[in-house]
C-alpha positions as CSV (number, residue, x, y, z in Angstrom):
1,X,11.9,44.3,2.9
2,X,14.6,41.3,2.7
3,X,13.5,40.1,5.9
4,X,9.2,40.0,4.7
5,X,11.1,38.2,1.8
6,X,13.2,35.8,3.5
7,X,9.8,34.9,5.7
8,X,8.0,34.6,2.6
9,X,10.6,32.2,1.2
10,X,10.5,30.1,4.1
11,X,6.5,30.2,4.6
12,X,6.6,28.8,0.2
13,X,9.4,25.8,0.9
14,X,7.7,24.7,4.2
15,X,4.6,24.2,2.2
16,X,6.3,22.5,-0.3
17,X,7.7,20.0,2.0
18,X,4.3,19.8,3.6
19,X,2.5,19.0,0.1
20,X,5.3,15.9,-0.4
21,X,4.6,14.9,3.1
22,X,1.0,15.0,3.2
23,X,0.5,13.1,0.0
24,X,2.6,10.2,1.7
25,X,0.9,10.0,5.0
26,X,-2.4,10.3,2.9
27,X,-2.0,6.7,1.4
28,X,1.3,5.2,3.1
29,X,0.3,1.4,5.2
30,X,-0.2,2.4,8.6
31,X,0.0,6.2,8.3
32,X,-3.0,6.3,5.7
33,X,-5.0,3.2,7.5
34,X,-8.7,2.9,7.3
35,X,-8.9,3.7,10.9
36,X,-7.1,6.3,11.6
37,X,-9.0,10.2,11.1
38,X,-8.1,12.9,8.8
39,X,-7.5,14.9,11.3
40,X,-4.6,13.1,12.8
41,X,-3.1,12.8,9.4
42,X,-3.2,16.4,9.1
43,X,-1.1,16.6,12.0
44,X,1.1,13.9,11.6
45,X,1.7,15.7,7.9
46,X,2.5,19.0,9.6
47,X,4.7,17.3,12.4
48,X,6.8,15.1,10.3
49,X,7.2,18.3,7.7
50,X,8.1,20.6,10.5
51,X,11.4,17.6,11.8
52,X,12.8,17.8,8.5
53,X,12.5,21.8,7.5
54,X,15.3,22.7,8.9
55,X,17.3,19.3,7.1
56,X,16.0,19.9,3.5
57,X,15.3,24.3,3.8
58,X,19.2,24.9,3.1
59,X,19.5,22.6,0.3
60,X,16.2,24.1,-1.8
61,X,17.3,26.9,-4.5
62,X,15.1,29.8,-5.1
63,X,13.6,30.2,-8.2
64,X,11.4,32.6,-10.2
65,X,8.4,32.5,-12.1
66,X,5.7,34.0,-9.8
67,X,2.3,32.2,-8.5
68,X,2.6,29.6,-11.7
69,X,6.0,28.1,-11.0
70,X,5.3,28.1,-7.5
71,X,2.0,26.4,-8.0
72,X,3.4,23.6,-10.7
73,X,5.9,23.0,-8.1
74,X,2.7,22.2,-5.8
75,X,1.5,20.1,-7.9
76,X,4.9,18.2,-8.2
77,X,5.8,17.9,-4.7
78,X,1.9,16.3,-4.2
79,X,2.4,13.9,-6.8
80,X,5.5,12.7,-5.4
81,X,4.2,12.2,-2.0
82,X,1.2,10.5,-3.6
83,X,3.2,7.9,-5.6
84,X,5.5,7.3,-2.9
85,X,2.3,6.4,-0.7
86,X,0.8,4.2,-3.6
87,X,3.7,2.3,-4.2
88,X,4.1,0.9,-0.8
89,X,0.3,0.7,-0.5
90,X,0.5,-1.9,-3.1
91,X,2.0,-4.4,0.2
92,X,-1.9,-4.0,1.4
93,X,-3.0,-4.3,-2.1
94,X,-1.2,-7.7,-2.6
95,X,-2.3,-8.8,0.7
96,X,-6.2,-7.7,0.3
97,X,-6.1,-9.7,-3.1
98,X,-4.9,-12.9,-1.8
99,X,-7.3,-12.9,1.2
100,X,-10.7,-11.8,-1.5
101,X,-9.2,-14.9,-3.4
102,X,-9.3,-17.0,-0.4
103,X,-12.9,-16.1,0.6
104,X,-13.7,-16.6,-3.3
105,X,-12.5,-20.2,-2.7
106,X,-14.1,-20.8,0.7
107,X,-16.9,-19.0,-0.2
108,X,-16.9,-16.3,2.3
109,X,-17.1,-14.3,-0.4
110,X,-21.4,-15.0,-1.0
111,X,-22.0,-13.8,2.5
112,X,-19.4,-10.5,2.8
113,X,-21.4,-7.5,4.1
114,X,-21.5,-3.4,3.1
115,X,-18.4,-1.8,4.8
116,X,-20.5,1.5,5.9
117,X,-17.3,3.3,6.2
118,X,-16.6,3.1,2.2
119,X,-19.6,1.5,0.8
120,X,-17.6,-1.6,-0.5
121,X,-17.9,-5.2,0.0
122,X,-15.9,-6.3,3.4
123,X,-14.2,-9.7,2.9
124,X,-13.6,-11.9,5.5
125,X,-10.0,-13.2,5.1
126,X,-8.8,-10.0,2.8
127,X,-10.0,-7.9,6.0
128,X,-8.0,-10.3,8.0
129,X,-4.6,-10.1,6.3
130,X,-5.1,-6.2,5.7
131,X,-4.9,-5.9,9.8
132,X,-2.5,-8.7,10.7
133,X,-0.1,-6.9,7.5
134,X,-0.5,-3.4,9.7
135,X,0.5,-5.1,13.2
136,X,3.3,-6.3,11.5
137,X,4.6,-3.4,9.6
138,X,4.5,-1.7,13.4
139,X,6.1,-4.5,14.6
140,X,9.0,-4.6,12.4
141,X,9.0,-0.5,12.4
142,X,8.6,-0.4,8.6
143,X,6.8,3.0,8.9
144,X,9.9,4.2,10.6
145,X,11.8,2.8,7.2
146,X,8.8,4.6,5.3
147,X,9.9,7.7,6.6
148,X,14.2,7.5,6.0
149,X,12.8,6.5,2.4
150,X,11.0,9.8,1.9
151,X,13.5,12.2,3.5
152,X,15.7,10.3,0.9
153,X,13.4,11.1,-2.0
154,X,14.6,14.3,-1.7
155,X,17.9,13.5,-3.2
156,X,16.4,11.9,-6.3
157,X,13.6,14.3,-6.5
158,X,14.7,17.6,-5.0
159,X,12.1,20.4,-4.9
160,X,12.9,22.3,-8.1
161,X,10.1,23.8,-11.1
162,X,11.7,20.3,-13.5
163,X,9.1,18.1,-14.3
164,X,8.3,14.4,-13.8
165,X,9.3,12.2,-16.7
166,X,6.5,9.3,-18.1
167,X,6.4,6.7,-16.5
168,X,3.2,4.7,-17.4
169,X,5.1,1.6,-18.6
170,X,6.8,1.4,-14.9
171,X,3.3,1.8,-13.4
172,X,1.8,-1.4,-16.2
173,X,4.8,-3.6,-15.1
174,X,4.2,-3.0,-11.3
175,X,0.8,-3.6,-11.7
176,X,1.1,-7.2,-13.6
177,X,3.7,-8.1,-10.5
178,X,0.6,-7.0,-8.1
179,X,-1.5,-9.3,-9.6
180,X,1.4,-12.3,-9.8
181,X,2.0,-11.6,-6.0
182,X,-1.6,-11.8,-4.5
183,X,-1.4,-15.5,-6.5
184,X,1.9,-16.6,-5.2
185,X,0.5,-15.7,-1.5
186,X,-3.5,-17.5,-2.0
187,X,-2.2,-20.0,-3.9
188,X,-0.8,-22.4,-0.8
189,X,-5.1,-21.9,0.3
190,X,-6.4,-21.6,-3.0
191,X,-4.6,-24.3,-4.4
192,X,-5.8,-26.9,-1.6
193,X,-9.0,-26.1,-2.2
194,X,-9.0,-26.9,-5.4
195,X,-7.6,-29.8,-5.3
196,X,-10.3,-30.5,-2.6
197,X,-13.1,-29.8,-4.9
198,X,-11.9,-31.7,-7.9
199,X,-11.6,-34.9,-5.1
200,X,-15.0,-34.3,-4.2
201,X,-16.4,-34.4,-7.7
202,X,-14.4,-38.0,-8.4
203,X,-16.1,-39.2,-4.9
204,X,-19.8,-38.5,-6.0
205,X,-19.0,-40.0,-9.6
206,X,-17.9,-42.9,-7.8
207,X,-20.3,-43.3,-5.2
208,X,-23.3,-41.2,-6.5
209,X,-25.4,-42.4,-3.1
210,X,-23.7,-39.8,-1.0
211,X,-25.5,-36.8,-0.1
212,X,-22.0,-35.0,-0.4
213,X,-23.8,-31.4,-1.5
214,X,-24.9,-30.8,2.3
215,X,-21.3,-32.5,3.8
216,X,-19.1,-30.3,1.7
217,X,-19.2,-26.5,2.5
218,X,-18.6,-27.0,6.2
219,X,-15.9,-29.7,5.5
220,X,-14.7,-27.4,2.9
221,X,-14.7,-24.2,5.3
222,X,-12.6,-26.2,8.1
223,X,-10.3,-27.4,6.0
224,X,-9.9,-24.1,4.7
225,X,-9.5,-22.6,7.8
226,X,-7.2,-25.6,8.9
227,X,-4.4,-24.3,5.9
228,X,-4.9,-21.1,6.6
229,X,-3.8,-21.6,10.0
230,X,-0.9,-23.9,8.8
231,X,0.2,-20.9,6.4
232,X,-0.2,-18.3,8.7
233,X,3.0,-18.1,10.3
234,X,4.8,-17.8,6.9
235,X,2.7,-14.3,6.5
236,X,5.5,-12.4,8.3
237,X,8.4,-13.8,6.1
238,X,6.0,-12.5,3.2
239,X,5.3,-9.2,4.4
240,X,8.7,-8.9,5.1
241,X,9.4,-9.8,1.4
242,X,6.8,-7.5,0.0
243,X,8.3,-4.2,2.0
244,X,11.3,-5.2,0.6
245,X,9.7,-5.4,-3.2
246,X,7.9,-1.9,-2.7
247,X,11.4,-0.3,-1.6
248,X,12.8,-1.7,-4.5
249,X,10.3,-0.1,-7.1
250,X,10.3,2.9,-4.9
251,X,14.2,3.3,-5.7
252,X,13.9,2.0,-9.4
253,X,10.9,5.4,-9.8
254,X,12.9,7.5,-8.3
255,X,16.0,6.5,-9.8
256,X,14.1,7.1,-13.2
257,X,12.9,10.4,-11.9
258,X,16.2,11.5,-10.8
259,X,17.1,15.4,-11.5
């Protein structure tokens, strides 16, 4: 009877650490990319939960309270693993923004087509930065810093029935600095632009006999495209700087979650 009850035990914790794990790989950059199938998230979930059973099994305490404990647990250890994924999937957030701003300013944005994957609005230049911000997390092995991170969750957050304090003012503050980032990273683009289009106006005040209306959007699109070219070798310092950002409000959560 111990033994049926020791398997038990071990069958409940391994699903715990699956739940954490599977929340993570659901929405994490790279691990929860548009591209990749459920199906290979399922068992990249079960094989990254079966490495670290036997690291985190020893240091998880039983405790009692039948299927209701066990099931609020479940719902804990998900939630964990789905913030963690969130938070760092506000790097493709930022970087989506700034490119749907840049299209806005090209405008791209009049001609983006029906992603028949989702059903949402493809942008050119936000579509763009989404995949050049994936090779570059792989490049720099930032999934393989993804996955220290969460093992290391589990010494803020160990899987215990305690619940998760409020944290809805953490989650306002981040968002505003979402918003503030996807500026900082159009505006080198955006900002030309603009300037671009106020020059334009002064030129047909001043000489009105120009047909500048036809002349302008391609101008407008290669000059575009000419900064954004210029800028794009800064992208990696700033997706660099982002991972570092997300780490940092993973750690001030968890730190705030700490048990």
């Amino acid at each position: 009877m111990a033994l049926l009850e020791n398997l038990q035990w071990n069958v409940l914790v391994f699903i715990l650490i699956f739940c954490r794990w599977a929340g993570m790989v659901m929405l994490t950059p790279v691990f929860g990319a548009r591209g990749v199938p459920p199906i290979i998230r399922l068992v990249l979930s079960l094989s990254l939960s079966l490495i670290v059973y036997p690291i985190l099994m020893p240091a998880v305490t039983p405790f009692d309270g039948g299927v209701p404990a066990f099931t609020a647990v479940v719902f804990k250890e998900t939630l964990v693993g789905l913030t963690f994924g969130f938070i760092l999937n506000l790097i493709t957030f930022i970087m989506m923004g700034a490119g749907e701003l840049i299209d806005f300013q090209l405008g791209f944005i009049m001609g983006s087509t029906i992603d028949p994957l989702f059903g949402n609005r493809s942008f050119i230049a936000g579509n763009f930065l989404l995949i050049l911000t994936t090779m570059i997390l792989l490049a720099t092995n930032a999934h393989h810093m993804m996955i220290a991170a969460m093992v290391k969750s589990y010494s803020y957050i160990p899987i215990n029935p305690t619940h998760i304090p409020d944290s809805s003012a953490f989650f306002v503050k981040i968002l505003g600095q979402t918003i503030l980032l996807s500026l900082q990273i159009a505006m080198p683009i955006y900002g030309a632009l603009v300037i671009a289009n106020v020059g334009v106006g002064l030129l047909a005040k001043v000489v009105p006999q120009l047909n500048l209306l036809n002349l302008f959007f391609p101008v407008k699109i290669v000059f575009g495209l000419v900064m954004f070219y210029l800028t794009i070798t800064l992208l990696g310092g700033e997706v660099s700087r982002l991972v570092d950002i997300s780490f940092g409000w993973l750690d001030e959560l968890f730190r705030g979650w700490r048990q």
